[in-house]
N, C-alpha and C positions, 0 to 999 in steps of 0.2 A: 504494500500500500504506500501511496505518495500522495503529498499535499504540496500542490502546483499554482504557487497565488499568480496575480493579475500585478500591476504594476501603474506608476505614477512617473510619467517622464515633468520632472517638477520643471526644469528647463534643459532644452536642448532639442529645437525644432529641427526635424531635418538635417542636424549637425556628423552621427557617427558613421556616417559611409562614404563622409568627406574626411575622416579622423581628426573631426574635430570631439568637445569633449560634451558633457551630459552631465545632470543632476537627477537622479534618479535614488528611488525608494520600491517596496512592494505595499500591496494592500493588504489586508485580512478576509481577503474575497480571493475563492479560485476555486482550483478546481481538488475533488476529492477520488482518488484513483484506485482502483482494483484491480490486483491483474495477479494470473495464474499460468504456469508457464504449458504448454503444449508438447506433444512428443513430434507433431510436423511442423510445417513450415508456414500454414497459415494464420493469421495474424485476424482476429475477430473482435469488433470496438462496439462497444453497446455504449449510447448517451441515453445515461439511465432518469434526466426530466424529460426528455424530448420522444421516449421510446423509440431513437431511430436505431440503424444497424449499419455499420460498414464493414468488408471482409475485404479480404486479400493475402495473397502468396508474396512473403519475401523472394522476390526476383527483382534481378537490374532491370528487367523489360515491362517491370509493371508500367501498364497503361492509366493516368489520374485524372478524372476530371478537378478542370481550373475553376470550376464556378458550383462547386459545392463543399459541405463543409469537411468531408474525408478528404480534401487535398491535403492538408496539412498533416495528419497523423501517416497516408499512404505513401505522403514523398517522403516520409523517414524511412518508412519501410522501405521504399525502392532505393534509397540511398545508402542505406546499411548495407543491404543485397551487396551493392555495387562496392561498398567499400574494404567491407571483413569477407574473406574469403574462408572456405570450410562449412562446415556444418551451422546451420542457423537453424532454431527452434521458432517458433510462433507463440503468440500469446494469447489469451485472452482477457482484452482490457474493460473495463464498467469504469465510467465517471459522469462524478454530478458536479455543475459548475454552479455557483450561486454569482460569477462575473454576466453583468450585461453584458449580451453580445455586439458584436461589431461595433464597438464604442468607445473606441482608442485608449482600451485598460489590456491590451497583449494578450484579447481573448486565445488566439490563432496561434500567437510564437508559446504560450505556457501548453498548449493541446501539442505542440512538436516537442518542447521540453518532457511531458507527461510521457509522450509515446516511446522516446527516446532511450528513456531512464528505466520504461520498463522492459524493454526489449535488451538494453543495457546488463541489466540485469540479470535477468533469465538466461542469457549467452554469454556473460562473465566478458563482456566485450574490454571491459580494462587492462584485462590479461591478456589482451592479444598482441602480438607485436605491431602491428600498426595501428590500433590505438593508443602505444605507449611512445612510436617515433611523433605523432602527432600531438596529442593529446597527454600534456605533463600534466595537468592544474584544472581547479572550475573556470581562472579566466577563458582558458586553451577550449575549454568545451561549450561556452556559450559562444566561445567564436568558429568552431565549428558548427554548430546548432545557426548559426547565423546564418554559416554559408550553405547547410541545408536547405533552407530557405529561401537564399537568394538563388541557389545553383552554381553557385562559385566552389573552385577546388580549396582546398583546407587542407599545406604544406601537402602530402604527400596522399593527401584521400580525396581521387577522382567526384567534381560535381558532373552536375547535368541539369537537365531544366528547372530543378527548384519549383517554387512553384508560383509563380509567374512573376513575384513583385522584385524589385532591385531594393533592397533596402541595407541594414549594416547589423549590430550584434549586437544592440543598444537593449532592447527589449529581454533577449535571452539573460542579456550579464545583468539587467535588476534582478528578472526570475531567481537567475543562480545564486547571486551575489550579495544579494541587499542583506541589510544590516537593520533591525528592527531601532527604532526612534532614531533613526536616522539617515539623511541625505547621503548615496555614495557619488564622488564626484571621476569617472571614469573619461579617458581619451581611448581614442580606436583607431583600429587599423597602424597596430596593433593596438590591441586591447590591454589597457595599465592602469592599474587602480592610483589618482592625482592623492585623494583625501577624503575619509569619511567624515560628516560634518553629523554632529547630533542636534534636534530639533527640541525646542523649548520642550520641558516634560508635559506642561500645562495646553501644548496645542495637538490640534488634530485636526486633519483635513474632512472634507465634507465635498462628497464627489456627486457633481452631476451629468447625467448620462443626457445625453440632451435630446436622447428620441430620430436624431437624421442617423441614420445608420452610415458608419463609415467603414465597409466591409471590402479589405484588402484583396479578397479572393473575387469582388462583384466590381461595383458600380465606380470604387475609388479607386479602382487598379493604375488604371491609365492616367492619372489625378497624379497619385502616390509615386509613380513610375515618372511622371515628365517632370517634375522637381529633384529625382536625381540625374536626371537624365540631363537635365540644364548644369549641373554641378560636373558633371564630366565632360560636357562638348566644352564646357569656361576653362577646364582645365587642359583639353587637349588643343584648343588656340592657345593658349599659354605656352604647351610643351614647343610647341612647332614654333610661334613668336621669337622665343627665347634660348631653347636648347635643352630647356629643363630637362630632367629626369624624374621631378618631383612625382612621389606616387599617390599621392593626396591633392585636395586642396588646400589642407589646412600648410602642407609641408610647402607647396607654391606661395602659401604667403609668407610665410617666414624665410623665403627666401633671402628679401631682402627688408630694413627696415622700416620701409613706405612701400609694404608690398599691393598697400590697399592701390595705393596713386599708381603703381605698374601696372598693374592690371587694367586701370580706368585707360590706361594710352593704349593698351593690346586690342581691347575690347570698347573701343570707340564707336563702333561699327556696330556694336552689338549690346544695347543697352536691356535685351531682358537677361543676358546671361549677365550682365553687369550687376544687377538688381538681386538674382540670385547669390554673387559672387559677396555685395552688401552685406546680405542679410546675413550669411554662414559668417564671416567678420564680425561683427556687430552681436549678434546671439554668443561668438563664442568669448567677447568681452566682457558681457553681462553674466554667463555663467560662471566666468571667474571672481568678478566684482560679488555677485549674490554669496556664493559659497563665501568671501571675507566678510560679508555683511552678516551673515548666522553665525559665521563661528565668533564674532563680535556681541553678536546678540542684538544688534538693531536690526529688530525689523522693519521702522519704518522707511528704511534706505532698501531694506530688502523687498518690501512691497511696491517703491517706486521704480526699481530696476525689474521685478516681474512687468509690471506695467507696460513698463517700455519694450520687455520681451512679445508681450500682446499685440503692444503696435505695430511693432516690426513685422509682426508675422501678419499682418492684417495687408499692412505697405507695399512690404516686399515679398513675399514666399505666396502672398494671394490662396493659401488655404485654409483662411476662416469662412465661416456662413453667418448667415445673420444670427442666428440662435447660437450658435457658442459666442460671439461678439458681444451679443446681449447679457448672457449667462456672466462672461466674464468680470462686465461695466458693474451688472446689481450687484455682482455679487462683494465688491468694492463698495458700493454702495448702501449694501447693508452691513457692513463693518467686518467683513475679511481682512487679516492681516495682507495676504496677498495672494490674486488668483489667476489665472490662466487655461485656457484651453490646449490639448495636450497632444503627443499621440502624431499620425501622420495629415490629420486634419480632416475636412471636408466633409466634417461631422464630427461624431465621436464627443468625448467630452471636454469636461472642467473640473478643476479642484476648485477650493475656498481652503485656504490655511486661516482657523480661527481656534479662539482660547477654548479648550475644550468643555467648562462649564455652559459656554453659550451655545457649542453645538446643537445639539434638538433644537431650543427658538431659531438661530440660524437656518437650521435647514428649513424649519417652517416656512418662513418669512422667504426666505431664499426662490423655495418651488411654487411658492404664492405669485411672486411675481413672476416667475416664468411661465404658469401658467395662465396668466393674467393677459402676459405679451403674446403667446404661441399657444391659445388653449384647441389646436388640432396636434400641440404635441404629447398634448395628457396623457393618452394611452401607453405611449410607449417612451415617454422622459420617464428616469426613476433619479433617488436623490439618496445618498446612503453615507453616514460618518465611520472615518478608519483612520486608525491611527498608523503609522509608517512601520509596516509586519515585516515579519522574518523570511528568508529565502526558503525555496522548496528543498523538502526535505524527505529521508524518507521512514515511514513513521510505522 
């Protein structure tokens, strides 16, 4: 059995598949996992709220569909196949999630963490020699678990299609990683723990789920995918520009010490990849600035640098909606330390960082007003308080 939470990217919009860094925590919401090992090779997923079913054979050649919700646990399967050679067992896994779905809390990347660790498991995959050339450490494994997802290779363990979205290991390393009451401050590519920060003991966030579904495997795919997509075509005029070698963007800026103003001359021509190029600069300022503002204990510099993280993503990165825009403003407005909309965007949610006695009124007052402004999204906004929980473990 495993207990697989959901996650809070408190700031760092679109930042880890450029290796820039993150501020990241887990929730006390996830998912609750059952699993029993198999004498074959096929792999059987029961989502034990939803009564669905998904099967399948560990093979490299498994076939997955991209627009349902067994993409994500099937492409482990077929990656594993692909990757450990020898005899592989099946499983049979049950999980109950209490995370809103597709609601930028890492419903998707914790269901590949889940599958991973049980299949992991059951085939003693840590014992094998190519999981031990790759995979030294939990950083080492959430950034493979990333590239399972993305379909990128992971040092010496062949990818392949992933499953459809381009993203980075941001999601997996809170899963694996987090530190209960407190902010971990990670950079990637590679993946390096900067600084854990701990959070006032007296707050806790209060997350709203905002009801537009922002589901990575549906409707935000192409959404999610053209904001990294913009972060690599700004880097590859840069390479060719310049001569770089840089394998980042964050490593292109630091190339040199006004690497913001080199870019501005390369990319003249080209002001939305400029705009993207902005925004990763600018967020990964404020993530540095916020982490000194908590471990100082001012929040209210810390609330006004979230802010600015809102706006930025509103300005430049263009994947707010009106309803998280909203969500974010009241929820300032009803007296959040400091809040922000999270996650890959284009839905999905928001926290409220507030003093934990006032939570329940908060959240009251909070959903009051949202559904005051968006009352077609009652049905399916929900509003739920968590304090910053412990990584997945197994229990």
């Amino acid at each position: 059995m495993f207990w697989i939470p959901g996650r809070i990217e408190f700031l760092g919009k679109h930042t880890d598949y450029a290796g820039g860094p993150s501020l990241v925590c887990a929730v006390e919401r996830g998912f609750a996992v059952a699993t029993l090992p198999r004498v074959d090779r096929r792999v059987h997923i029961y989502d034990a709220c939803r009564g669905v079913t998904a099967e399948a054979e560990l093979t490299p050649e498994l076939v997955v569909r991209q627009d349902h919700w067994s993409n994500y646990p099937l492409t482990v399967c077929r990656r594993i196949a692909r990757n450990f050679s020898g005899a592989l067992h099946g499983v049979d896994l049950a999980f109950a999630s209490d995370l809103p779905p597709a609601a930028g809390l890492s419903s998707s990347s914790a269901l590949i963490v889940a599958t991973f660790l049980a299949l992991g498991e059951v085939n003693d995959l840590p014992a094998r020699a190519e999981y031990r050339s790759a995979i030294r450490d939990t950083e080492d494994l959430a950034g493979y678990l990333g590239a399972v997802e993305n379909g990128s290779d992971f040092r010496g363990l062949t990818g392949d299609s992933g499953v459809g979205t381009q993203g980075g290991s941001e999601d997996h390393t809170a899963i694996l990683c987090a530190r209960a009451r407190a902010l971990v401050q990670y950079a990637y590519v590679p993946i390096r723990l900067e600084r854990a920060v701990p959070l006032p003991n007296d707050h806790v966030f209060v997350i709203a789920a905002s009801g537009v579904a922002a589901a990575k495997a549906g409707s935000a795919r192409d959404q999610y995918n053209r904001a990294s997509a913009t972060a690599a075509a700004a880097l590859d005029i840069w390479r060719v520009a310049t001569g770089s070698a840089a394998p980042t963007l964050a490593a292109a800026l630091a190339e040199s010490p006004d690497g913001i103003e080199q870019f501005r001359l390369v990319l003249e021509q080209r002001p939305e990849l400029m705009a993207r190029v902005e925004h990763f600069a600018v967020e990964a300022e404020i993530i540095r600035a916020a982490g000194d503002a908590l471990a100082q204990g001012d929040l209210k510099l810390l609330g006004g640098l979230v802010d600015r993280s809102q706006a930025t993503a509103e300005r430049l990165l263009g994947n707010q909606v009106k309803e998280t825009i909203a969500l974010a403003r009241s929820a300032r407005e009803v007296g959040a330390v400091a809040a922000s909309a999270f996650g890959a965007g284009y839905g999905g949610s928001v926290y409220a960082l507030v003093e934990a006695a006032d939570a329940d009124r908060f959240r009251r007052r909070w959903a009051a007003a949202y559904m005051q402004a968006f009352p077609s999204r009652g049905a399916d906004a929900s509003f739920f308080v968590t304090p910053a929980g412990p990584p997945a473990s197994r229990v």
